[in-house]
N, C-alpha and C positions, 0 to 999 in steps of 0.2 A: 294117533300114533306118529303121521309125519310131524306133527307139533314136539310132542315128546323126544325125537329123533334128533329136528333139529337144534332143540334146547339144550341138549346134551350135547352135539358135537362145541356150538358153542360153548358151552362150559370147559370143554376140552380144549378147544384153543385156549381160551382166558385163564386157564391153568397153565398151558406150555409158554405164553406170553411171560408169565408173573416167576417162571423158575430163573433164579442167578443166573448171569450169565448168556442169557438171550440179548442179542443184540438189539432188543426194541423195548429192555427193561432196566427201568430206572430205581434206584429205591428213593423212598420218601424222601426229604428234606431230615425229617425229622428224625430217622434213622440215627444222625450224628450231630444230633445235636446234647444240648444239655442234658435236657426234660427227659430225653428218651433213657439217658444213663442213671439217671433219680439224682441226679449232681448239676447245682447253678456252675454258673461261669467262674466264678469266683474260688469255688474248691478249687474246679480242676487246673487252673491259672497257679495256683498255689500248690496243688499237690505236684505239676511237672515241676517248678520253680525248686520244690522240697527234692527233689526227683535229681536235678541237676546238679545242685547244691552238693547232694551224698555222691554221687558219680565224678563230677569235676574232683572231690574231694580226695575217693577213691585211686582215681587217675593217679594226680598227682603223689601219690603217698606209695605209691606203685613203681614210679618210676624213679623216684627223689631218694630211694633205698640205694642201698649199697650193692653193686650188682643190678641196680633195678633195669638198666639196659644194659649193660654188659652181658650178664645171662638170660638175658630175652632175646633170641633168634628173631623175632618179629621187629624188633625196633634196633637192635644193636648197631651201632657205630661204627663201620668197616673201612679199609682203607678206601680214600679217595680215588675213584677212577683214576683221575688224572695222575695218581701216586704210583699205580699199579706199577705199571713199568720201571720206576724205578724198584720199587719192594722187593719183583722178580730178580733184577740185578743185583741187590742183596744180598737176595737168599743164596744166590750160588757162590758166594763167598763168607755164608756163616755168619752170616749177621740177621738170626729167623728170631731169636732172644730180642734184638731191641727194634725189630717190628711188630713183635708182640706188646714191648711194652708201649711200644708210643699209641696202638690200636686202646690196650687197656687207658693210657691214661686222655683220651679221648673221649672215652664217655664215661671216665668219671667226671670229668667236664660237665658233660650234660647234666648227670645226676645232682650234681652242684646246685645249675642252674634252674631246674626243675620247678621247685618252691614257690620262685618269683611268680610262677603263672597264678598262681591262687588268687591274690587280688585281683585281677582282670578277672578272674570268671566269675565272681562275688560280684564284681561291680555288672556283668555282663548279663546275670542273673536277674539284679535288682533292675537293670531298663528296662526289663522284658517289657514287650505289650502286651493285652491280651489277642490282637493281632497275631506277635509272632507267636506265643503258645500253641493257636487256631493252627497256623502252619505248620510248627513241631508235632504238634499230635499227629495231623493229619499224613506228614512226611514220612519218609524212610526210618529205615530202622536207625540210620545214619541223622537225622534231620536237625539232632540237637548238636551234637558234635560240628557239623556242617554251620549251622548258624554261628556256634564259638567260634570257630575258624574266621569264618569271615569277621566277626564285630572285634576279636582279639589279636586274631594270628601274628597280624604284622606288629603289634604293639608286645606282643611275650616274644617274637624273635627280638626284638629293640630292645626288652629288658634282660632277652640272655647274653646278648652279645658281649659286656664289662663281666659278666659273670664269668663266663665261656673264658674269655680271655687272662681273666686272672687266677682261674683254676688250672688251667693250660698251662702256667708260669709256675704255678706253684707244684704241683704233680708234675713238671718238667719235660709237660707234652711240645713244647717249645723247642729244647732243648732238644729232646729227640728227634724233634725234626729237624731242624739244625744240624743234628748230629750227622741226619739220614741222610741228608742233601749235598753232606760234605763229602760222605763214604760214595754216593753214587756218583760225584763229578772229580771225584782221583780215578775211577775207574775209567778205562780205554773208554768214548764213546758214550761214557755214561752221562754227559751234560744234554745228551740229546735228549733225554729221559725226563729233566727234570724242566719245569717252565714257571712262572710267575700264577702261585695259587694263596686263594684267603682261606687262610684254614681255617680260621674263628668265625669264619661268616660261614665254611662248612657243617664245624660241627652245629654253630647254634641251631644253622636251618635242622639237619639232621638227628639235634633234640627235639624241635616245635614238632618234626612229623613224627613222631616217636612217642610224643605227649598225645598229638591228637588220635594216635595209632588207637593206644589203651584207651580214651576216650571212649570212641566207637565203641569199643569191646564192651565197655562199662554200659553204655545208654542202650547196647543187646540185650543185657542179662536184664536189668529193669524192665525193659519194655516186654520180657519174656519169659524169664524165670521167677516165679513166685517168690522163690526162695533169695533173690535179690531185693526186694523191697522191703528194706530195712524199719519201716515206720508204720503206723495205722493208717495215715493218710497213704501212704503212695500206697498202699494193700486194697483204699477204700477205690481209688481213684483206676490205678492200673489194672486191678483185677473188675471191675466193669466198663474197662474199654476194652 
């Protein structure tokens, strides 16, 4: 009986060891690996690869629309802090019509410049390693977006910036500012308001975070909604991880 007794509390430990979430349990190795999801290396290298592919795709088709951050709250294009204070001086002389326009043609700007990001995540796609895949799967729900970022970011802000700036010219966001700069340093006091800003190196940065906004959003839904995985592979691949 004391045999029997202590067989069983044993057991009972080795059971409260082995539950998630005990600080003194591990899982297998093999938990995450290949083998364990019935998928080589090689699918699933390829079905995130197909994964990015349709998402960066996504993204960009998202925001490169008309409207596509103008009426998106989350990414929209606002005045420049540094603007504020004069916009405020502005408004109380009824000039609210063409700070609206200069905001609207702002991120048409962006929307312009949108496009050019495609080749860079095409090319950013094809270097993958299977290294970094191993980390993207394993990361955040952010983890691919995050890798774009870093291997792209600074190279699609360098390609929107000629974009940025001659869409600026051409929708007359220039001019409006221009215009706005003028109306706030005739006003008493109002030169204190305005100071030495790059708007095209504003808005671009303020496309690239804008761009990578919807990313994120895009590599959530895959990673989490069924109904986001547009292909058999990512269906085979996502739905057994």
């Amino acid at each position: 009986m004391v045999r029997l007794i202590c067989a069983l509390s044993l057991a009972l430990i080795l059971a409260a060891l082995a539950m998630p979430g005990h600080a003194g349990f591990k899982l297998p190795k093999e938990i995450d690996s290949p083998r364990r999801l019935g998928l080589d290396e090689s699918t699933i290298t390829k079905g995130l690869k197909e994964a990015l592919a349709i998402g960066t795709a996504r993204a960009v088709k998202s925001v490169a629309k008309r409207d596509g951050y103008f009426n998106n709250e989350r990414i929209k294009i606002l005045l420049p802090e540094r603007l504020r204070p004069a916009a405020d001086l502005l408004r109380q002389f009824g000039f609210q019509p063409q700070i609206d326009e200069f905001v609207l043609g702002m991120n048409r700007a962006a929307e312009k410049a949108a496009p050019m990001a495609t080749d860079y995540f095409v090319s950013a796609v094809k270097e993958m390693s299977f290294d970094d895949a191993r980390n993207i799967l394993k990361g955040s729900d952010t983890a691919a977006t995050e890798y774009f970022r870093s291997k792209t970011g600074d190279k699609i802000l360098t390609a929107f910036l000629p974009v940025v700036s001659s869409s600026m010219q051409e929708v007359g966001v220039v001019r409006s500012y221009s215009e706005m700069i003028r109306k706030v340093e005739a006003i008493p006091f109002g030169a204190a308001a305005v100071g030495p800003f790059d708007l095209e190196q504003y808005v671009a940065g303020k496309a690239v975070d804008g761009l990578f906004t919807i990313l994120g959003e895009e590599e959530k839904k895959i990673r989490k909604d069924p109904a986001a995985r547009a292909t058999k592979l990512l269906k085979k691949v996502f739905g057994r991880l």
